[in-house]
C-alpha positions in Angstrom: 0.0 0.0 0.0 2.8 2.3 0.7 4.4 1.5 -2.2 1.5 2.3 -4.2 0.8 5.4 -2.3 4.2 6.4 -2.7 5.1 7.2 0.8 6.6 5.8 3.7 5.3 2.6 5.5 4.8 4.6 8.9 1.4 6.7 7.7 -0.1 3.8 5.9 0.5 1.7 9.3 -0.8 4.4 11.4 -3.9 4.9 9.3 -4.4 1.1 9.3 -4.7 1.2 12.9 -6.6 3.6 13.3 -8.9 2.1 10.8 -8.8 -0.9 12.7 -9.5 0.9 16.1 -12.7 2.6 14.3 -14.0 -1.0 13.4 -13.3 -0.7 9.9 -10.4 -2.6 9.4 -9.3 -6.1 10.5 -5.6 -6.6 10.3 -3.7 -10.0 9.6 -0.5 -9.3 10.7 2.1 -10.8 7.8 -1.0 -11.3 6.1 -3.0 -8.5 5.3 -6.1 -6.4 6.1 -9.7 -7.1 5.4 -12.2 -4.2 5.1 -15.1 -5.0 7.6 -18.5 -5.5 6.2 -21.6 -3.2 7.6 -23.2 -5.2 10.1 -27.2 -5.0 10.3 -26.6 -4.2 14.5 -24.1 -1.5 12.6 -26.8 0.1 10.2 -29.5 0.1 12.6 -27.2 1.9 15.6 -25.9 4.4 12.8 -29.1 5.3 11.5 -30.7 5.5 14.9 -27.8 8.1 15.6 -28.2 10.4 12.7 -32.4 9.8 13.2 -31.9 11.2 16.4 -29.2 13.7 15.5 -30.6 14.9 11.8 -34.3 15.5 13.3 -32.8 17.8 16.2 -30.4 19.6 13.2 -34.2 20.1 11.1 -36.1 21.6 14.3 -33.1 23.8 15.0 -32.8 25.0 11.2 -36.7 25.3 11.4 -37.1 28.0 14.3 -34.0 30.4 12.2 -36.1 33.6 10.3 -37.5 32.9 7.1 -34.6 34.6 5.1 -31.8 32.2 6.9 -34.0 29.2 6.8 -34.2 30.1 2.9 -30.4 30.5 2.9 -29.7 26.8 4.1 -32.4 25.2 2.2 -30.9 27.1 -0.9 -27.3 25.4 0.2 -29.2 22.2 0.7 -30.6 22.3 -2.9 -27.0 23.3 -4.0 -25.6 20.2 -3.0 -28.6 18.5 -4.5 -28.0 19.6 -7.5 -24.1 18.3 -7.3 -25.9 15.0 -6.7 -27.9 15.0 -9.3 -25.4 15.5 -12.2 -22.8 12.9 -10.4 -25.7 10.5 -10.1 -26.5 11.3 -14.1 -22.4 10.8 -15.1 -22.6 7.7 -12.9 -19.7 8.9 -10.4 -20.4 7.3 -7.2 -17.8 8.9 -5.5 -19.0 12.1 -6.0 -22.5 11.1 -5.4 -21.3 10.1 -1.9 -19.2 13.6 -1.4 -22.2 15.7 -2.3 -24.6 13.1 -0.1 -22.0 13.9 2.7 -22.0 17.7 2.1 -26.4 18.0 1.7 -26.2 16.5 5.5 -23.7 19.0 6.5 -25.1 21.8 5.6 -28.0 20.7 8.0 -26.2 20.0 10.6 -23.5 22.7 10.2 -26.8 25.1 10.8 -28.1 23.9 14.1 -25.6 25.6 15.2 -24.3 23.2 17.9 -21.1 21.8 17.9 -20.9 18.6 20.1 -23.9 17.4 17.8 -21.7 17.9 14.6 -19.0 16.3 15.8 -20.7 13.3 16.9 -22.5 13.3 13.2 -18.7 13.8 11.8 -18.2 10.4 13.6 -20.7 8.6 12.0 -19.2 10.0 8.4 -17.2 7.7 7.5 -19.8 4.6 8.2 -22.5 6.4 6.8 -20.7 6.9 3.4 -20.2 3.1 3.3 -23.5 2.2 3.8 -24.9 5.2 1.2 -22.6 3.4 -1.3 -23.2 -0.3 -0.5 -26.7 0.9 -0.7 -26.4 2.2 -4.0 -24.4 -1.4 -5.6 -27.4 -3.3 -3.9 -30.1 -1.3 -5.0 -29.4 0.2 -8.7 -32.6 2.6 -8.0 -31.2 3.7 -4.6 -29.4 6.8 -6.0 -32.7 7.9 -7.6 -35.1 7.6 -4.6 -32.1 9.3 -2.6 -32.1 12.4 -4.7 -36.1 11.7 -4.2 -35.9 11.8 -0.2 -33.3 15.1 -0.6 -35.6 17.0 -2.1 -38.4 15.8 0.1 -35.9 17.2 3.3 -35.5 20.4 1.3 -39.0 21.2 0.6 -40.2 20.6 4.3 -37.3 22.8 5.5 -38.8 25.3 3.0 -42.0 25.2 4.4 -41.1 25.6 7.9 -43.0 22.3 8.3 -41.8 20.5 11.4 -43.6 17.2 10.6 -42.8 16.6 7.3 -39.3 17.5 7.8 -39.0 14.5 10.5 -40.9 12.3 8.8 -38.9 13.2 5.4 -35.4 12.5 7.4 -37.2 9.4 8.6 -38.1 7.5 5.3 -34.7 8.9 3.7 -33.0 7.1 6.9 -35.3 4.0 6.7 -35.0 4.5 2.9 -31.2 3.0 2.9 -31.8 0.5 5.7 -34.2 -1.3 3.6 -32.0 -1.3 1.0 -29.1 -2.8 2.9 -31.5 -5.6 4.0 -32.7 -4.3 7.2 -36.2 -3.2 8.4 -35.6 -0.2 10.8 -39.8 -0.3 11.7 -38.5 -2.0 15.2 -35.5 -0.4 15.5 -36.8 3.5 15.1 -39.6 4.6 17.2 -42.1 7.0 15.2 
């Protein structure tokens, strides 16, 4: 890997290990490295986080004036609209960069910085699952772009029950398509 990256072995073993420590690398030592698979107990505890997390981020967004709620919806559809044309080239990666920065901009605007840095935790899972998502479901990128503009529009509004219940099926949305039924696992 190193070799490949072209730098020295000592930052590809320290991000190894620390890949390892986050649960998303097993090492072999002499062997190898595996990347871990996304458990279903891993899906449902993420997506129970950001439920919790993204519906506090849309009722804080919610109770800013009209003209700065309109400001972060407009940055929201911005990011949308990155989606959209990486979902119509068919770049994945950038899909998952503009997924990543639509949820930001949400949570970046409740305004409360112990709740973004536990939703910058989840990041790196949550991109994994987006994008396994997506290979297992070839109509997962569509009904994503779908459920954005669903979280936009209730944010637009000022409507504090469609925007939970927007961030809900968008949430549920993925964990069905990973194979797992959230019904149990989120409370409505």
């Amino acid at each position: 890997m190193a070799k490949a990256l072209d730098m020295s072995r000592t930052p590809v073993r320290e991000a190894f290990l620390r890949l390892e420590a986050d649960g998303l690398l097993r090492l072999y030592p002499q062997r190898g490295a595996l990347v871990v698979p996304v458990s279903p107990a891993e899906v449902r505890e993420v997506m129970e986080s950001r439920l919790l997390v993204e519906q506090f981020a849309a009722q804080k967004v919610l109770a800013h004036d009209d003209a700065e709620r309109a400001r972060i919806v407009q940055a929201m559809r911005d990011q949308l609209e990155q989606q959209r044309q990486a979902a119509a080239a068919g770049r994945l990666p950038d899909f998952l960069e503009a997924d990543r920065a639509f949820h930001t901009v949400l949570l970046e605007n409740a305004r409360n910085q112990i709740i973004f840095a536990l939703y910058g935790s989840l990041r790196d899972r949550q991109i994994r699952m987006i994008g396994e998502s997506a290979v297992r479901d070839p109509g997962r990128m569509s009904a994503i772009l779908d459920e954005h503009e669903e979280i936009a529009a209730a944010l637009a509004a000022g409507d504090t029950v469609m925007a939970t219940e927007a961030i809900r099926n968008h949430l549920t949305g993925t964990a069905l398509a990973l194979g797992l039924s959230l019904q149990a696992g989120i409370a409505r």
